[in-house]
ZATI-974527 format. One record per residue (C-alpha): x, y, z. Coordinates in pm, whole numbers, plus 32768, in hexadecimal, padded with zeros to 4 digits. Example, Ala and Ser with C-alpha at 12.3 -4.5 7.8 and 13.67 -1.06 7.14 Angstrom:
BEGIN
84CE7E3E830C;85577F9682CA;
END
This chain:
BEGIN
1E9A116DEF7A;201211CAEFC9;207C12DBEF6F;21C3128FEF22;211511D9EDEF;200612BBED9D;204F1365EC4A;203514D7ECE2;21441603ECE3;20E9173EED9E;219D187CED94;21DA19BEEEAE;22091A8BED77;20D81B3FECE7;20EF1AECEB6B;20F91BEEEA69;20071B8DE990;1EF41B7FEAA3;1DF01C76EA78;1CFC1C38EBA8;1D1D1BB4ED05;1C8A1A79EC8B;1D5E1A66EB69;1E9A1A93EC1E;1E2E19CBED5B;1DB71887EC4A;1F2918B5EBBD;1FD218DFED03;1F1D17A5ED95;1F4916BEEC58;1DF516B1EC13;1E391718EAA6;1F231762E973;1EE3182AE834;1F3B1754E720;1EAD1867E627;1DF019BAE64B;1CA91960E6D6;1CE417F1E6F7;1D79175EE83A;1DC71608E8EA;1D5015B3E9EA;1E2E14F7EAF3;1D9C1403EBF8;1D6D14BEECDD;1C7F1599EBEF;1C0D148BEB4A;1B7313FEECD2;1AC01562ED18;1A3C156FEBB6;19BF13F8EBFA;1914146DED63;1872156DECAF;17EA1473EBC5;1783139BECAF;16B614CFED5B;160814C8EBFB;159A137DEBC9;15061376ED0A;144F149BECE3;13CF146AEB97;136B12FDEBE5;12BF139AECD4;11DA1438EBD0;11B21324EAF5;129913CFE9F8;134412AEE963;14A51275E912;15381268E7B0;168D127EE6BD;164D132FE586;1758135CE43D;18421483E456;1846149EE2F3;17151508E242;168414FFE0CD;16801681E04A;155B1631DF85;14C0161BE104;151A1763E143;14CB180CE006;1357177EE03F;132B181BE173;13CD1955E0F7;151C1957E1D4;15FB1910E0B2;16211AB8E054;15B91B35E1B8;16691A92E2BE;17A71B70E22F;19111B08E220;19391A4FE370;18A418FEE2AF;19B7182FE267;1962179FE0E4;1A451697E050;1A3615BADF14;1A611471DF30;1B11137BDE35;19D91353DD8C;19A014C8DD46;186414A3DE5E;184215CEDF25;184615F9E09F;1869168DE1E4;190E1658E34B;17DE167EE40A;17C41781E4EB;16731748E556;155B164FE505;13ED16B0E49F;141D164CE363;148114E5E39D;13BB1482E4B7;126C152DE42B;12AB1450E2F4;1302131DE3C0;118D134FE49C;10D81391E35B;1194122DE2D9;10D61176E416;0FDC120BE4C2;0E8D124BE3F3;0D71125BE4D8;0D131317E60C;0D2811FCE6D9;0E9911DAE6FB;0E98134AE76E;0F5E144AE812;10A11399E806;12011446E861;132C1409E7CF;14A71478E872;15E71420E820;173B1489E8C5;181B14D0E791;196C157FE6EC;18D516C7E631;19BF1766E54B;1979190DE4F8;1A5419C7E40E;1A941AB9E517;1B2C1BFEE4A2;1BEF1C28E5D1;1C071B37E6FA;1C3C1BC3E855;1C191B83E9DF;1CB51A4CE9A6;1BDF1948E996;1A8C1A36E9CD;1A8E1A84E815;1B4B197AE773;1B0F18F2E63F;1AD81785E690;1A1F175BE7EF;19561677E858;17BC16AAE868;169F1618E916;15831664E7FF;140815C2E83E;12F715FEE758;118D15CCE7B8;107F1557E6AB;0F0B15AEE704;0DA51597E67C;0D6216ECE714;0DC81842E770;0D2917F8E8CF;0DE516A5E901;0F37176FE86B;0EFC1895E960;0EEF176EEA7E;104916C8E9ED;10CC17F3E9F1;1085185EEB43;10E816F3EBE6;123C172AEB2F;12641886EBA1;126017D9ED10;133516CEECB1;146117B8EC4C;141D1895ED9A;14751718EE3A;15A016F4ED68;162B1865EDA8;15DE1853EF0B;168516D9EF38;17B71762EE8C;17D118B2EF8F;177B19A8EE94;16B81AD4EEFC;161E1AE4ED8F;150D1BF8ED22;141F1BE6EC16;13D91CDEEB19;13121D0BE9EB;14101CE3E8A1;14221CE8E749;13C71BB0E673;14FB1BD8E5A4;154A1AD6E478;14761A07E53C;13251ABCE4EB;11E91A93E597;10D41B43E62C;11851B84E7BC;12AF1B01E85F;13541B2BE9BB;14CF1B3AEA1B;153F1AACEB5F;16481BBFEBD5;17631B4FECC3;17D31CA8ED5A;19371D06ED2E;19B61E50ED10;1AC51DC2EC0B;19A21D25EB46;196B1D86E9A8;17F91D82E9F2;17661EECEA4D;16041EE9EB23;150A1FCFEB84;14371FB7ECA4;13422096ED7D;13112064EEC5;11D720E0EEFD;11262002EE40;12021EBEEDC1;12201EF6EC5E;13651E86EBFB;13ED1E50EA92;15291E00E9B9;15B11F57E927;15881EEAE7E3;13DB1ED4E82D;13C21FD0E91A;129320D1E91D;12862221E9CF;11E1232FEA12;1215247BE8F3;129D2591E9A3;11C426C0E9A9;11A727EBE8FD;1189295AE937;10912A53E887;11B92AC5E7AC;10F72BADE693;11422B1DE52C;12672C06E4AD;12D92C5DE346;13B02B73E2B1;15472BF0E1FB;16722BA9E1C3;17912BC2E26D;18D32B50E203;19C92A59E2BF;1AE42A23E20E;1BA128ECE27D;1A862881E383;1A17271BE326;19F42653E467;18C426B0E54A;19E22701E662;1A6B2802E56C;19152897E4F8;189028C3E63D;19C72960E6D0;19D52A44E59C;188C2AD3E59A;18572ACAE723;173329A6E741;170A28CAE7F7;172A2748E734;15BD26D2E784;1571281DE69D;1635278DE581;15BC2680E479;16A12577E45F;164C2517E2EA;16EE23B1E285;16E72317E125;16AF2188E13A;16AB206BE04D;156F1F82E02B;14F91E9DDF5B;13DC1F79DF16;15012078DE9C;15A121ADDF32;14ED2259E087;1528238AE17E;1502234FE2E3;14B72465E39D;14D824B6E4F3;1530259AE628;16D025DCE643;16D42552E7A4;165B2421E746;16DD22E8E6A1;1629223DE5A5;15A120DAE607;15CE202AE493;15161EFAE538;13D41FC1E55D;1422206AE411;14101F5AE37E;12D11EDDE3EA;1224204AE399;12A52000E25B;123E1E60E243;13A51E58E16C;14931CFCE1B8;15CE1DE5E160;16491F36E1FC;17AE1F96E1B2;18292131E1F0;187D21B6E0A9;19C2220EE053;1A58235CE02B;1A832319DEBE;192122B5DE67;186423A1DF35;195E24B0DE43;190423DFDCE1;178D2390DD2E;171024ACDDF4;180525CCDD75;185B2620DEF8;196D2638DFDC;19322543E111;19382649E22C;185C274CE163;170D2685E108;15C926C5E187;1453265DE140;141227E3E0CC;13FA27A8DF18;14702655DF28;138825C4DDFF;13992440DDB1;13EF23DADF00;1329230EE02D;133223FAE150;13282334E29D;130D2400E3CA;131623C0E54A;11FE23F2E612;12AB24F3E6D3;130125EBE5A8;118525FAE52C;114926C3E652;126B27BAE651;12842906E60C;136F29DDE532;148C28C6E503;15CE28F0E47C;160B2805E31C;16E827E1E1EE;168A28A0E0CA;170D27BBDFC8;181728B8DF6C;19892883DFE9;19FE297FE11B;185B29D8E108;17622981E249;160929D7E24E;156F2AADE3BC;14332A77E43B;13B92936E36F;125E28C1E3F1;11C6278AE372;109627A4E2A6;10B12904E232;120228C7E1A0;1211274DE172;112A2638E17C;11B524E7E20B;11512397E155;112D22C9E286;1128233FE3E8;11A3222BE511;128B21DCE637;13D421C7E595;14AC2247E6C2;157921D8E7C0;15012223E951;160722FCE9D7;16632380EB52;15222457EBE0;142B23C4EAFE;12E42355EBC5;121E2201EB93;110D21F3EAC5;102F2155EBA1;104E2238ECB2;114D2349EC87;124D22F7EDA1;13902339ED66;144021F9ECC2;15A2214AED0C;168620BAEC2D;17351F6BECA8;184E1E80EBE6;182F1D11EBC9;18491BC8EB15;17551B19EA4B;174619C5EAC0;15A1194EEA57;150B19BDE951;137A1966E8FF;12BC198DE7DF;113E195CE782;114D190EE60A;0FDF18F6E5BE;0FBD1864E46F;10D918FEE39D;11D917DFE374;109016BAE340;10201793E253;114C17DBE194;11A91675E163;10531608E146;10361516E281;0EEC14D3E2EF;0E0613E4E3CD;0C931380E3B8;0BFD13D6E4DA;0A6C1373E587;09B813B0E462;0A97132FE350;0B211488E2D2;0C6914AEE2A3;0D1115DDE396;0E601653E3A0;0F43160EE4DF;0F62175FE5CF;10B0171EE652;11D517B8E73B;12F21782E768;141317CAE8AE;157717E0E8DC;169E17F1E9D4;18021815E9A0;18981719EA56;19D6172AEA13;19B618B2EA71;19051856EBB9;1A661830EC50;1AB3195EEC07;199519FFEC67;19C7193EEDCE;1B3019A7EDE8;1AC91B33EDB6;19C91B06EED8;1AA01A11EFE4;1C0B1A94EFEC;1CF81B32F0C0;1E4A1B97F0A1;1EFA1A4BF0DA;1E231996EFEB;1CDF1902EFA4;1BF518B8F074;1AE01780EFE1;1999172EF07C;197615FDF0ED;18A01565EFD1;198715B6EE91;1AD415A5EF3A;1BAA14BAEEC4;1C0A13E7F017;1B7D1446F15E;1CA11442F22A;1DFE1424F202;1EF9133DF2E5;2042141EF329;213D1374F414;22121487F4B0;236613AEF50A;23ED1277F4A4;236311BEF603;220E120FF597;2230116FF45D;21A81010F48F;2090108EF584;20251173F456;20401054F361;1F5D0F80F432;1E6D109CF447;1E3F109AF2EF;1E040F80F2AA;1D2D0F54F39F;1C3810A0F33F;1C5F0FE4F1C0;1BD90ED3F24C;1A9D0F64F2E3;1A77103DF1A9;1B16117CF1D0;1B9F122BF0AF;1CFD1287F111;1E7212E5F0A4;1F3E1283F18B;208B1372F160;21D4125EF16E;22CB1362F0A6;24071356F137;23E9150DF176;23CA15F7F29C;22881606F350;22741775F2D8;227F16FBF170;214415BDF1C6;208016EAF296;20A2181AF165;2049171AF041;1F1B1691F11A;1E99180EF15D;1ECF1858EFC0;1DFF174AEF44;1D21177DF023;1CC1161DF100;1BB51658F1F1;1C6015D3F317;1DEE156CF351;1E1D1462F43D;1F6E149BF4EE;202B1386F58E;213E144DF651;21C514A2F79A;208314BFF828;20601337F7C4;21AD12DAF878;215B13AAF9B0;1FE51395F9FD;1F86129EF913;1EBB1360F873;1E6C13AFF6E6;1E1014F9F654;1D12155BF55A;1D091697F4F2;1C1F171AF3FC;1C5E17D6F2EC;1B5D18CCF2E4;1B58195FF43D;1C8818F5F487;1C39184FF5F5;1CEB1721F660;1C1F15EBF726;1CF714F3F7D2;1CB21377F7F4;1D341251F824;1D901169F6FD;1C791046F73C;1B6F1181F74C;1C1C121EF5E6;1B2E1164F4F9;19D411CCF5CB;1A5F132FF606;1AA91360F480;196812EBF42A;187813C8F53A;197A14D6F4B5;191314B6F33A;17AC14A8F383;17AC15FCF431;18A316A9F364;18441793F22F;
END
C-alpha cells in the first residue's frame, strides 16, 4: 500500500481527550476516532490489527474443533425473561420496541440464543460436545466509558459456548479452551495472568479472567507468591486478621456530635477504623438490609450479594434510610435495630469492643461486641482484600497488581438449559439437560491491551503477528525513489505486507510516523543505498539496524520476521 493513499492521519500532539497510553497512542496513530462516548471507528489501519487478531482466533479455535458461527445481534426479550436476565442483568441492556410493539434487546452476550438454537437441533447424545464461537459487535449500556477503546460501549467480542452431556466432558472443554486462549494471548505478546473472578450477569458455577498486566488497567488483582493463588479483586479471598485476648468491656454511650463518616468517628474518639462498624443500609429485592463490617474495609457488594442470593443491590439513600428506619445515615448501628437483616463480615464476628452508631443523631455506641449486644442474620465474606492482608491458603503476605481483562471463562453447568428448558436424550433414552460454558475475549480491547504492554515513547511498538504491515519502505531522497519503488513491489510480489512511504515530506516526518504506529521493521533506502549499496532494516523493537543488499531484502525480511517477537 502507498501511503500517500492510505486513509491514515497521525498527530505529534497528545490529544486531550486521551485517557491512557493506548488511548492516546490509537488516536495519535489513526488507528481510531470517537464518533460517540464509548463507541469508536476504527480506521484501516485498526481495522488490519483487529483483523490479525482475528485471524489468531480462528486458527486457534479451529484448532479445537470449536466451530465458527454468526448469530443475530438483536434478540427476542421473551428469551431473556425465560432465562431470568430480563430484571437482573441491570440497566446496561439496551431494550427497544419495535414497530410492532415486540420487545427486544441489542445483545450483549449470547447464552440465551445459542442455547435455544442447540436445543432447536441437536437431541441426542450422539451429536455431542459441540462448540460454538462467533466474532461479533456487543453493545453494553455502559455507565461510563473509559481507556479509550478498553470500556466502550460497542466493542467487538469473541464469545464460544460449549454444549456437553457431562460435567466430566465440560470440565475437559473447559480446560482445552483455557489453553487455547493462553495461545491467543501469548501469539498476540501479551504477558496475561489468570485469576479466579466473579461470574457476574453471566452466572455460573466458576469462571476465570485472563489478566493482561498494566499498571493503568481498571482491573485490580491479587496474587501470593508463595503459593500461586491469584484472583480478580472483585473474588478475592484472604486470610481474617487476628485477634488479641481483648476482655469483653461494658458497653455506653458517648456522644459525637457532627461525626458521621468512619474517618470522622475514628479520629473523634481516638480508634483506630478496623475498630469501627461501618453499618450501610442497601436496597434488595428481598427489601431493606444492613451490611456490616470493619471501618478499614470496603464492602464487596458482589459477594454481598451472593450471601444474600438477591439479583438487586442498590445503597440506600439518605432519605429512605431517614423515612424507613427513623435514622440518620452516619449514626446507625446493628445495637436495637428491630425489623432489619443484619449482614456481617466475617472479620467483625470476631472483634472485640467496636465502635457503632446508636441509632440516635450526634450518638455512637463504645465497646459493641457481637453476640452479646447484637446478633447478625447471616455471617460471610463480604469485604474487600486490602494492603497487609495474608492469603488464605497459606498466609503470605499478598500483592495487589492493575490490569486489563482481556478472557474471560465460565463453567455454566446447567443453569441457562435449564432455564429455557433445552434438553437432549442421551444412552439410555432419558432426557438430560445440556451442562454448558461459555468464553470470551474482547477483541476489539486486545489492541489496547497490546499497546499498554509494547510502547515506548515515540510510539507503538506491534509484535509481529497483529501488526498491521511488517515493514515499511521509506526512501530518504528523491534519487532513492525509484530503487524504493521497485523494492516494493518486488517484497508485494513475494508476499510481504508492506507500506511503502511515497509522501512528498522530510525523511524525519516518514521515520517519526513509522516509529508511532508502530511497524516492526523500516526499510530505509538512503545514503547508505547510494554509497555502499546497501539497504537498512532497522527494527522497531530493539532498535538495531542490519544492512543488505537489495536482491538479499526479501530473504532477510523474511528470516527477520520469523525470529522476531
Amino acid at each position: 500500500m502507498r501511503l500517500s493513499q492510505y486513509f491514515m492521519s497521525t498527530s505529534k500532539q497528545t490529544p486531550r481527550e486521551g485517557q491512557s497510553v493506548s488511548h492516546k497512542l490509537m488516536l495519535r496513530a489513526g488507528l481510531v476516532r470517537q464518533l460517540a462516548a464509548g463507541i469508536y471507528s476504527y480506521l484501516p489501519l485498526g481495522y488490519r490489527v483487529l483483523a490479525r487478531i482475528s485471524t489468531i482466533i480462528e486458527e486457534e479455535m479451529d484448532g479445537i474443533g470449536a466451530q465458527q458461527v454468526l448469530l443475530p445481534s438483536v434478540q427476542p426479550a421473551s428469551l431473556w425473561k425465560r432465562s431470568g436476565r430480563w430484571e437482573s442483568y441491570g440497566e446496561e441492556l439496551l431494550r427497544f420496541r419495535d414497530r410492532k410493539k415486540g420487545e427486544f434487546v441489542i445483545g450483549p452476550t449470547h447464552e440465551e440464543v445459542v442455547t435455544q438454537l442447540v436445543g432447536a437441533e441437536i437431541n441426542s447424545y450422539k451429536r455431542l460436545p459441540v462448540t460454538l464461537y462467533q466474532i461479533q459487535t456487543k453493545f453494553r449500556d455502559e455507565l461510563r466509558s473509559r481507556g479509550g477503546v478498553i470500556r466502550t460501549r460497542e466493542f467487538l467480542m469473541k464469545d464460544a459456548y460449549s454444549f456437553c452431556r457431562s460435567e466430566e466432558e465440560e470440565n475437559g472443554n473447559y480446560q482445552q479452551m483455557r489453553g487455547a486462549y493462553g495461545k491467543i494471548f501469548s501469539r498476540c505478546g501479551l504477558d496475561c495472568k489468570v485469576v479466579e473472578a466473579d461470574t457476574g450477569p453471566i452466572g455460573g458455577k466458576r469462571s476465570e479472567e485472563f489478566i493482561a498486566i498494566s499498571p493503568s488497567g481498571e482491573d485490580k488483582l491479587i496474587e501470593c507468591s508463595t503459593c500461586g493463588y491469584a484472583a480478580n479483586l472483585e473474588r478475592a479471598v484472604f486470610k481474617i486478621e487476628k485477634e488479641g485476648n481483648n476482655s469483653v468491656k461494658e458497653m455506653r454511650q458517648v456522644p459525637t456530635p457532627g461525626t458521621r463518616s468512619v474517618e470522622e468517628v475514628s479520629r473523634f474518639l481516638g480508634s483506630h477504623p478496623r475498630d469501627v462498624l461501618k453499618s450501610l443500609f442497601y436496597q434488595t429485592e428481598k427489601g431493606l438490609i444492613m451490611a456490616l463490617i470493619r471501618g478499614n474495609r470496603p464492602i464487596n457488594e458482589s459477594k454481598l450479594k451472593s450471601v444474600l442470593k438477591v439479583g438487586t443491590l442498590q445503597l440506600a439513600s439518605h432519605d429512605l434510610v431517614k423515612e424507613k428506619v427513623g435514622v440518620e445515615v452516619g449514626f446507625a448501628g446493628p445495637v436495637g435495630l428491630d425489623g432489619y437483616q443484619v449482614i456481617a463480615d466475617g472479620g467483625v464476628m470476631r472483634g472485640r469492643n467496636f465502635v457503632a452508631g446508636a441509632n440516635k443523631k450526634d450518638t455512637h455506641l463504645v465497646n459493641v461486641n457481637p453476640d452479646r449486644d447484637f446478633q447478625a442474620t447471616k455471617v460471610g465474606d463480604i469485604g474487600y482484600p486490602i494492603m497487609g492482608d495474608g492469603c488464605a491458603n497459606c498466609g503470605h503476605v499478598l500483592s495487589f497488581r492493575r490490569g486489563i481483562e482481556v478472557g474471560h471463562l465460565f463453567y455454566l453447568g446447567e443453569s441457562y438449559s435449564r432455564s429455557l428448558d433445552v434438553t437432549f436424550l442421551d444412552e439410555v433414552g432419558k432426557e438430560r439437560y445440556f451442562v454448558t460454558g461459555c468464553y470470551g475475549i474482547g477483541v476489539s480491547r486486545l489492541p489496547a491491551a497490546v499497546i499498554e504492554q509494547n510502547h515506548d515513547e515515540a510510539g507503538i511498538i506491534w509484535p509481529k503477528e497483529i501488526a498491521p504491515f511488517h515493514a515499511v519502505i521509506i526512501p530518504t531522497t528523491e534519487r532513492t525513489f525509484a530503487p524504493s519503488r521497485e523494492l516494493y513491489y518486488h517484497l508485494k510480489e513475494a508476499g510481504a505486507q508492506v507500506l511503502w512511504d511515497d509522501r512528498n515530506v522530510s525523511a524525519g516526518v516518514k521515520f517519526n510516523d513509522a516509529d508511532l504506529i508502530g511497524i516492526p521493521f523500516k526499510i530505509i533506502v538512503g545514503d547508505t543505498f547510494l554509497e555502499e549499496g546497501k539497504i537498512e532494516i532497522k527494527l522497531r523493537r530493539e532498535g538495531t539496524i542490519k544492512k543488505m543488499t537489495k536482491n538479499k531484502v526479501s530473504q532477510g525480511l523474511k528470516e527477520l520476521l520469523e525470529d522476531a517477537r
